[in-house]
Every structure is written in C-alpha cells, then in structure tokens.
ZASERO-608640 format. One line per field, with one value per residue (C-alpha): residue in three letters; x, y, z. Coordinates in steps of 0.25 Angstrom, whole numbers, plus 2048, in hexadecimal, padded with zeros to 3 digits. Layout:
N
code	c(ala; ...)
xx	c(X; ...)
yy	c(Y; ...)
zz	c(Z; ...)
! end
This chain:
434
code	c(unk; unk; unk; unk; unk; unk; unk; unk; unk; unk; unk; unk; unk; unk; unk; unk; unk; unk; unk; unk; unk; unk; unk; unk; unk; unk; unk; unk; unk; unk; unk; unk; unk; unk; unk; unk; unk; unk; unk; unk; unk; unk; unk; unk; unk; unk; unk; unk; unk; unk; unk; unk; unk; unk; unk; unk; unk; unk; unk; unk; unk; unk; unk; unk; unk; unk; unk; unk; unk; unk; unk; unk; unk; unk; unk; unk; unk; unk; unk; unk; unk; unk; unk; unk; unk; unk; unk; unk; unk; unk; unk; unk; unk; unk; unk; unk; unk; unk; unk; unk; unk; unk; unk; unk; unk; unk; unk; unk; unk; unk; unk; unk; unk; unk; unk; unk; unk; unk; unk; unk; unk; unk; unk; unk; unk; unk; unk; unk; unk; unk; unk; unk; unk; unk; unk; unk; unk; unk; unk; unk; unk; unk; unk; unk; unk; unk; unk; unk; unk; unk; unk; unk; unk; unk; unk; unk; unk; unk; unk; unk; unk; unk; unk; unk; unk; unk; unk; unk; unk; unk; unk; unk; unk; unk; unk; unk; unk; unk; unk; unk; unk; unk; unk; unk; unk; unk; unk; unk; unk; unk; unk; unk; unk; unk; unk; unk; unk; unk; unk; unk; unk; unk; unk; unk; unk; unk; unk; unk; unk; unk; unk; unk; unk; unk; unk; unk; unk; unk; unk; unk; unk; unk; unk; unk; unk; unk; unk; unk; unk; unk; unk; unk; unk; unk; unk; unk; unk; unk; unk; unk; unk; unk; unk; unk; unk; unk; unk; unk; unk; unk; unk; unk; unk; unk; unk; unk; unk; unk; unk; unk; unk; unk; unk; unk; unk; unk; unk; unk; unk; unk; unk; unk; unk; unk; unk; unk; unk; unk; unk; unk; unk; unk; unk; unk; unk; unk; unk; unk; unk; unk; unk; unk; unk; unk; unk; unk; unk; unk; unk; unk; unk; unk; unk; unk; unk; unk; unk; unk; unk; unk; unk; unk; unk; unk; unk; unk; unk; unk; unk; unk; unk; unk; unk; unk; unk; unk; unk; unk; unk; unk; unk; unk; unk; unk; unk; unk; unk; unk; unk; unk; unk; unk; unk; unk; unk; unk; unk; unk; unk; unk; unk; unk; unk; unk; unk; unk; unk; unk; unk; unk; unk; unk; unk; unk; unk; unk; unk; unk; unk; unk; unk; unk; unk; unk; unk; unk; unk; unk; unk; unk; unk; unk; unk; unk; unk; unk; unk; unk; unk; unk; unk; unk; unk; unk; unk; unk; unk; unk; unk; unk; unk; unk; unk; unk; unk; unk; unk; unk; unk; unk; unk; unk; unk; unk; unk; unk; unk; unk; unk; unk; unk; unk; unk; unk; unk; unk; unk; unk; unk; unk; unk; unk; unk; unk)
xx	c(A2F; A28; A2C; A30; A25; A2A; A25; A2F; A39; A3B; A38; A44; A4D; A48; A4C; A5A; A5E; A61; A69; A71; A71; A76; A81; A87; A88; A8F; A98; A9C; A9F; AA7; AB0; AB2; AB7; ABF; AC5; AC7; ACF; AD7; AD9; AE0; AE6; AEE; AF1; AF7; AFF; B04; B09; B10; B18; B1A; B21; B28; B2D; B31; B38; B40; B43; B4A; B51; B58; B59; B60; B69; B6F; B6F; B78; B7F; B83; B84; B8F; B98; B95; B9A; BA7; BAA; BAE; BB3; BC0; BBA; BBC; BC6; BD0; BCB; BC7; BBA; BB0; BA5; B9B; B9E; BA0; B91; B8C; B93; B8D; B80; B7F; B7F; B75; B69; B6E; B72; B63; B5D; B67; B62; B54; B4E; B57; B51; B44; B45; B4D; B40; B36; B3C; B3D; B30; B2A; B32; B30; B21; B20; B27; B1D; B13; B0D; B0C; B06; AFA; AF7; AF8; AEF; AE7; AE4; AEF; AF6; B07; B02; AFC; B05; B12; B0B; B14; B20; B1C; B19; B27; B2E; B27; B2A; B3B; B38; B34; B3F; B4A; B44; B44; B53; B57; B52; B55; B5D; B67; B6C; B6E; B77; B7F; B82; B86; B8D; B96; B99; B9E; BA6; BAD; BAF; BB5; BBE; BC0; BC8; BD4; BD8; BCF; BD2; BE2; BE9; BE7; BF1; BFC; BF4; BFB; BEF; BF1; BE4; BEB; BF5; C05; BFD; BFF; BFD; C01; BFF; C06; BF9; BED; BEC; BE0; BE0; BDF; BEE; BF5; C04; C0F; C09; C0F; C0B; C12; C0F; C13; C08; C14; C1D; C27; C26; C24; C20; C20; C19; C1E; C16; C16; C09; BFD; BF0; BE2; BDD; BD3; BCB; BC3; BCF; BD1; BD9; BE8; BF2; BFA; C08; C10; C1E; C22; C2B; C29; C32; C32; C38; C38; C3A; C3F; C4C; C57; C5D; C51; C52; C47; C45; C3F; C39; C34; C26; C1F; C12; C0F; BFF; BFB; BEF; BE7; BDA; BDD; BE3; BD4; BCD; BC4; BB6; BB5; BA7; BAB; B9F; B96; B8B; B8A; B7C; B79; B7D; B73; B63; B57; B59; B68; B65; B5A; B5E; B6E; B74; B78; B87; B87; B92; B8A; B7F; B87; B90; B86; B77; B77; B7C; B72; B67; B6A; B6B; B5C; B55; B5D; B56; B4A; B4A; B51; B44; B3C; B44; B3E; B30; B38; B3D; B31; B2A; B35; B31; B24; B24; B2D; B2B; B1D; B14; B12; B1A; B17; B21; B27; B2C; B3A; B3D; B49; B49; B41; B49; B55; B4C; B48; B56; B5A; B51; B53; B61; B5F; B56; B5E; B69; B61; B5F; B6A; B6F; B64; B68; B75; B70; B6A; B76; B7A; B6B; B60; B56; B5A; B52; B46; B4E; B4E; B41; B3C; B44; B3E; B31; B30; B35; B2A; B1F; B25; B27; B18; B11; B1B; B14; B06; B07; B0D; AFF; AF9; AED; AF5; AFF; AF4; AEE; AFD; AFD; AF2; AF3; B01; AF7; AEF; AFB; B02; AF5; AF2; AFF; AFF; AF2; AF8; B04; AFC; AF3; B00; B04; AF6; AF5; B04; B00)
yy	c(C3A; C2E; C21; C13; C09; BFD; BF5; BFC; BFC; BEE; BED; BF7; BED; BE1; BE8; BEB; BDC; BD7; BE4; BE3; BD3; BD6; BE1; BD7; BCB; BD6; BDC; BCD; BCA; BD7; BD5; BC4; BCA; BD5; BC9; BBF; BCB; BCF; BC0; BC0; BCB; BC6; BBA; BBE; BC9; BBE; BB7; BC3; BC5; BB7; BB8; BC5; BBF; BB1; BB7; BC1; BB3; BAD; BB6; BBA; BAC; BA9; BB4; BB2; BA4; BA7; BB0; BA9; B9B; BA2; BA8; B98; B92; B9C; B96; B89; B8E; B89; B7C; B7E; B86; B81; B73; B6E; B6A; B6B; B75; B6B; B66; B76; B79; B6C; B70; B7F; B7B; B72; B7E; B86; B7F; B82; B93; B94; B8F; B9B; BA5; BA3; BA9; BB6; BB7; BB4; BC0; BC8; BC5; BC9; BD4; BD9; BD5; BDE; BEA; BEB; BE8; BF1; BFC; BF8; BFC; BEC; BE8; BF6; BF5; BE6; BEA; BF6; BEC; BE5; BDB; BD5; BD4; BC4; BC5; BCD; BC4; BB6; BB4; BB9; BAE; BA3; BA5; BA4; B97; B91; B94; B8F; B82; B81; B83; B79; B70; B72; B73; B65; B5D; B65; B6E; B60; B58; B62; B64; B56; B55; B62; B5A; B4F; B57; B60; B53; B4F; B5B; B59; B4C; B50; B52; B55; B60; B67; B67; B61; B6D; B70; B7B; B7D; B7A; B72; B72; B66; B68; B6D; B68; B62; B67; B64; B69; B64; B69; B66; B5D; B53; B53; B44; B49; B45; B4E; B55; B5A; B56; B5B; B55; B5D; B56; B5F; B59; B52; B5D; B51; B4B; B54; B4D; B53; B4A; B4F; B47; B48; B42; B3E; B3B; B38; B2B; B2B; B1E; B18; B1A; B27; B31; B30; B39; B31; B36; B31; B34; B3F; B3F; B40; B4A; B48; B4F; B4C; B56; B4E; B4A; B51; B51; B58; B50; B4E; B40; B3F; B32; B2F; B29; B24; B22; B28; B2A; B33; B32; B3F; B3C; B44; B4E; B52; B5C; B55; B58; B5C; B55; B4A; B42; B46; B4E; B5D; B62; B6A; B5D; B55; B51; B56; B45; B47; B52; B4E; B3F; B3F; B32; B2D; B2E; B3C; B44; B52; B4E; B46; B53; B5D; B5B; B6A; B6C; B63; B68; B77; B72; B6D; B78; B81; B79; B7A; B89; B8F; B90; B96; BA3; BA5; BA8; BB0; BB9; BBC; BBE; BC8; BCF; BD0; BD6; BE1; BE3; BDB; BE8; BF2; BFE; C0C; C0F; C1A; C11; C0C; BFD; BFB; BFA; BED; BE6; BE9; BE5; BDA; BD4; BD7; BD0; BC3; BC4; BC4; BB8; BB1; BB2; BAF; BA3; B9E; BA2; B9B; B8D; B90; B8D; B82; B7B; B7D; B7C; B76; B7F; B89; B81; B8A; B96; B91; B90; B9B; BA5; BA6; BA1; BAD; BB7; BB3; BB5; BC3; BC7; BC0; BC9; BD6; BD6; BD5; BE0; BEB; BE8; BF5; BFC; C09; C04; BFF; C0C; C11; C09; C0C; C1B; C18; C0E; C1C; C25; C1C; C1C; C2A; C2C; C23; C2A; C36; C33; C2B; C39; C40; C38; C37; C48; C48; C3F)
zz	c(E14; E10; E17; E0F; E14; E1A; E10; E05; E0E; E0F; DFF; DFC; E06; DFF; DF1; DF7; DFA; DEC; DE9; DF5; DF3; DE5; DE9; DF3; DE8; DDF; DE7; DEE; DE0; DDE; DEB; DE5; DD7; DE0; DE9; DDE; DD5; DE2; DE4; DD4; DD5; DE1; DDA; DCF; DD8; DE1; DD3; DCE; DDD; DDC; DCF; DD2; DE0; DD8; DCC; DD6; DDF; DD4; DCF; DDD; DE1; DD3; DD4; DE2; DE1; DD3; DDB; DE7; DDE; DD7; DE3; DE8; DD9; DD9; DE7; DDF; DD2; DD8; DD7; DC7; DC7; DCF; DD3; DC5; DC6; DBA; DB8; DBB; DC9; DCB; DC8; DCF; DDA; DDA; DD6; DE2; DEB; DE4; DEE; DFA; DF4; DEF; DFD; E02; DFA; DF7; E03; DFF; DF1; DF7; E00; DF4; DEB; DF5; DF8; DE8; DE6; DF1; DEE; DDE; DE1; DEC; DE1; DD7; DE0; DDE; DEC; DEF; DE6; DEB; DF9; DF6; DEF; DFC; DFC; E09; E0A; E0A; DFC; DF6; DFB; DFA; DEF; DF7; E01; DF6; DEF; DFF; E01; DF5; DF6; E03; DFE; DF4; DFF; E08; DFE; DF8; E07; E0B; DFD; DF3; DFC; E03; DF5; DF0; DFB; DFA; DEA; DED; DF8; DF0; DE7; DEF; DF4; DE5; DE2; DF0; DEB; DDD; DE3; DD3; DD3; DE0; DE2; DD5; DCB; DC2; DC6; DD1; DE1; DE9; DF8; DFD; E09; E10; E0C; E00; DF2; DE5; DD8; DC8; DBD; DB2; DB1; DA4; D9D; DA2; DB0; DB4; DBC; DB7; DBE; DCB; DD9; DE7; DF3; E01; E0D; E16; E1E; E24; E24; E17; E0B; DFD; DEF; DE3; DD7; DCC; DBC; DBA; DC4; DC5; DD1; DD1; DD9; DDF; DEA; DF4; DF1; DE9; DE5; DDD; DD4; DD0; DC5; DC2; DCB; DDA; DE7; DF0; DFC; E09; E17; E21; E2C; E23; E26; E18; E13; E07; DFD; DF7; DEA; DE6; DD8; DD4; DC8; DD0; DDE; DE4; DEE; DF5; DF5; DFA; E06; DFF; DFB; E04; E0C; E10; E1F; E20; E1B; E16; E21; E19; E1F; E23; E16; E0E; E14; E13; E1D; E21; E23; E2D; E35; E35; E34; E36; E42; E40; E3A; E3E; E3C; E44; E50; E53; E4C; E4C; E4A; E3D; E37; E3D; E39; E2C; E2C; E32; E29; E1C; E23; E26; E1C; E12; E1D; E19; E0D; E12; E1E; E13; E0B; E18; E1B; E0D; E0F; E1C; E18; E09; E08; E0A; DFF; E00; DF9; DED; DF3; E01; E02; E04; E03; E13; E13; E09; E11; E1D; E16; E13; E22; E28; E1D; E21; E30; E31; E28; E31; E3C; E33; E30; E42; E47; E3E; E42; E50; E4E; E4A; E5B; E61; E5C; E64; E56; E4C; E52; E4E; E41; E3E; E46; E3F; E32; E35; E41; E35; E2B; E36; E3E; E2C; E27; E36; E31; E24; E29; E33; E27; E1E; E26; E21; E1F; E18; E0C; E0E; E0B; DFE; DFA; DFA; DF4; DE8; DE5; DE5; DDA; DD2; DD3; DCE; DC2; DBE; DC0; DB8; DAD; DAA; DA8; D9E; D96; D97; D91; D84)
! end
C-alpha cells in the first residue's frame, strides 16, 4: 500500500483547518440560537405559572376573606338589629377589620394557590415536559417564589402602617357606639339591663327622637329601691356628660329598712338622671392596646405607659409578630415546592403531599404563633421567632434540591415518549377510521 508522503499529509491538514474552523462557528451558532430559544421559552412559561399562580391567589384570597368577613359582620348584626345603629357605621365598622383578616389568610391562599397550581400542571403533564426539557424546580417555580415575595411585601407594609390606623378608627368607633346609651339599652318594648339591678324600658320612639312611656327601675341599692315611671323623656347630652331627662311621670320609691314597707310616691314634671355611668365602659380605658398602636408606639412607648411599665412583654410580641408574620409566605411556597415542586408521572397519587403539605403549614404556624406567645414571658423567644420560618424555607429550598435526581428525569422522560407514542398511536386510529 502506497504511503501519503509527508508533504501531502501536512497539505490534507492544512486543507481540514477552515472546515473544522467553519463547523465550529456553526454549530456555536446553532447552540446560541438553541440557548437563546430555551431562554424564551422559559420566559413565557414563567409568565403563564405566574398567571395561573396569581389568578388562583386571588380568587382563594377573595373567597376566604368573604367568607370569614361575613361570619365577623353577622357578629355585629346585633349592632343593627337591636342597637339601632345605621347601615353605614355597620359596614365602616366591618370594613375596618378587613386588613388585619387578609394578613391572616394570605399566607393560606398562597399555599392553596401553589398547591393548585402544581397539581393541575403536574396532571396536564406541563411541568413533565419542562423538566424533561431540561428545566430545574428553581425555573420552573421562579414564579411561585416571585408571587411569595410580593404578598410578603404587601403584608409587611399593611402590618406596619395600615393594620394599626384601623384599629384605631375602629376603637373610636366602638366607643361611640358604647357611647349611645339610645342605641344600646333604650329600644322600644325591649327590657335593657347596662348592668346589674338596672333596667330600662320604652314604650315607643317618636320620629323626633323623644322617648314614650319611659320606665326606669333602680335595684342597684338592696335598701332603697326606685321606679321612674315617665310619659315623655329625652338624652341631652353635653360636655359633662349624658343625662335622661323625664317629663311628667312618678317616682316609687321603697325602702327596705322601713318597717312599714310603704311605697312613697312622688310626683315630677321634670326629673334627670345621670347615665353616663350607665354606659358600658371600656376596660383599657384610653390606654391604646398593642395592635392599636404604631411601630414608634412599640419601640419608644412613653414614659408613663401602663402597658409597657407592668408589661414590656406584650408590646414586644406585638412587634416581632408584624415583623415575622410575612416571612410565612415564602415559608409556605418553599413548603410547596419541596413536595409537589417536582414533576410527577400521571399515573402517581398526590393527594399525600397536599395533605402533607397542609400538615406541615399548620405545624409551623402554630409553632409560630407558640413561640410569640413566649416572647411575651422571655425575651430570649424573639430568636424562635425568626428562626422558625427562616430554618423552614432553608431544610424545604435543600429538600427540593436533593429530589432533582438523574433517574427520576430519566423516569420522566420515558413517561414524555410513552404519552407520545400513544397520542400517535391514537391519532392513526382515528385517520384509518375516516
């Protein structure tokens, strides 16, 4: 066999060079068209999740904050129906507290939402083709993440600066309506006890707001015992405070310590009685509580505070618990993702990680919830706080790095073909049948 002489041998591999030099600029250009249409396509899969995730937040969120609004609102139908207050106070009044119930129940529908997500997108075989596809658990639930962090912002923000306002327009008025001692105890053929051996009783109320057939009994004195009995009456209320004024009527009164047992009877055109203290009183008095008050207020309280000189605790639970409670948000997407982030083949039951999924929301929320209790008694708690959900999302975010294993994408993508091979199969039927 004849041998290539040197010469020619180093012509051939001069010859090669371009063409190698040409294959390499082509197929770098074929893996940068590949990598930028990867890149797209991820990008318009993170907006759909993102959409599917945030249509399904809404919806939950709206629905249980609806729910639980209205089992709040039927609490103080009674201030309607039976205290005579207007519609309008009624809805300010429940409107108020809608801040504080939608901070409770976001993290819930975030986790709700996740959840949902995963398991129709796992069914739709959608997460299995992306992860056969090449896709990590972090690209495909970027969005999952994205959605956490924002709720997480929104709470913090409605826990510093909206959640405190409205609990202090909401006490104000609670202690107008506790105020209106017409609305609360003078209701017409109604018996009102404000207190004990006090009642009250109207026979009607004129459109002018003056009170008929009035009736005043006073047992507050196991000595003396007084019956107003009144034709007319009216409140006049003023700087000093409020009065019941009684026009044509009698006073019986009866006194236990006579021995005659007699019943005196005195006749009154005019007669007032003082019921400021007749009004329910607020037990804190106008000390603000710790929800009722601003980051400022809990970090700074003033010197003569009665909360913070007998109860430091209470304020600072209150401020680590706005401060921690968006944290849980993230904890329960990273809770998601952990157990339903990875695809799963059609033919697998999840129902087990939902339910494991719930289980473990639950149980570090009340461990939550225990360990700001604790901090009320010991300050040393405060780590507990923090450490809680921020040692959740880490052990959840290192859980779902282990589960992306080689066999199971080998897994998925045997179950990618069998899918296919049984759409073609089924799509040939249906060509040789027409």
């Amino acid at each position: 066999m004849a041998e290539i002489p040197p010469s020619w041998t180093g012509q051939i591999h001069n010859w090669y060079q371009p063409v190698d030099a040409v294959s390499g600029v082509l197929g770098a250009g074929r893996r940068a068209i590949r990598g930028q249409s990867e890149k797209r396509v991820m990008t318009l899969f993170s907006r759909y999740m993102f959409r599917q995730v945030t249509n399904a937040f809404l919806v939950m969120l709206l629905t249980l904050t609806a729910i639980v609004w209205l089992a709040t609102a039927l609490k103080e139908l009674d201030l309607i129906t039976s205290q005579g207050q207007g519609l309008v106070l009624f809805f300010q009044m429940t409107m108020l507290s809608l801040p504080s119930l939608m901070t409770l129940i976001a993290p819930n529908a975030v986790l709700m939402a996740a959840l949902y997500t995963l398991d129709r997108m796992n069914g739709d075989s959608e997460i299995i083709v992306m992860t056969a596809a090449g896709a990590t658990v972090w690209r495909l639930c970027s969005s999952l993440i994205a959605l956490a962090a924002i709720v997480s912002v929104v709470i913090l923000l409605v826990n510093v600066l909206l959640n405190p306002a409205c609990m202090r327009a909401l006490r104000d008025f609670i202690t107008q309506v506790r105020a209106d001692l017409i609305s609360q105890v003078l209701q017409p053929g109604r018996f009102s006890s404000p207190e004990s051996g006090l009642t009250f009783h109207i026979r009607d109320r004129s459109q002018s707001g003056e009170l008929l057939g009035l009736l005043v009994q006073d047992e507050r004195d196991s000595k003396q015992v007084m019956s107003y009995l009144a034709e007319r009456g009216r409140i006049l209320t003023n700087d000093d405070g409020n009065y019941l004024v009684m026009l044509d009527g009698y006073v019986h009164r009866y006194n236990a310590e006579d021995k005659d047992k007699a019943v005196q009877i005195i006749a009154f055109d005019q007669n007032m009685l003082d019921i400021s203290e007749f009004a329910p009183k607020d037990s804190s008095g106008k000390e603000l509580r710790p929800k009722e008050r601003s980051m400022g207020g809990l970090i700074y309280p003033p010197d003569d505070d009665k909360i913070a000189q007998n109860n430091y605790g209470l304020l600072r639970a209150e401020l680590h618990e706005r401060l921690s409670t968006p944290l849980y948000p993230l904890v329960f997407i990273f809770v998601a993702i952990a157990l339903m982030g990875q695809a799963r083949t059609t033919r697998e039951n999840r129902w087990g990680q939902i339910l494991t999924a719930f289980g473990l929301a639950i149980g570090l929320r009340v461990a939550g919830l225990t360990a700001n209790n604790l901090v009320v008694l010991n300050a040393w708690a405060v780590v507990l706080v923090y450490a809680i959900p921020v040692g959740a999302i880490l052990i959840a975010a290192w859980v779902a790095q282990v589960r992306m294993s080689p066999e199971l994408r080998s897994k998925l993508n045997f179950e990618l073909k069998l899918q296919l091979k049984n759409i073609r199969f089924w799509a040939g039927r249906g060509m040789q049948a027409e």
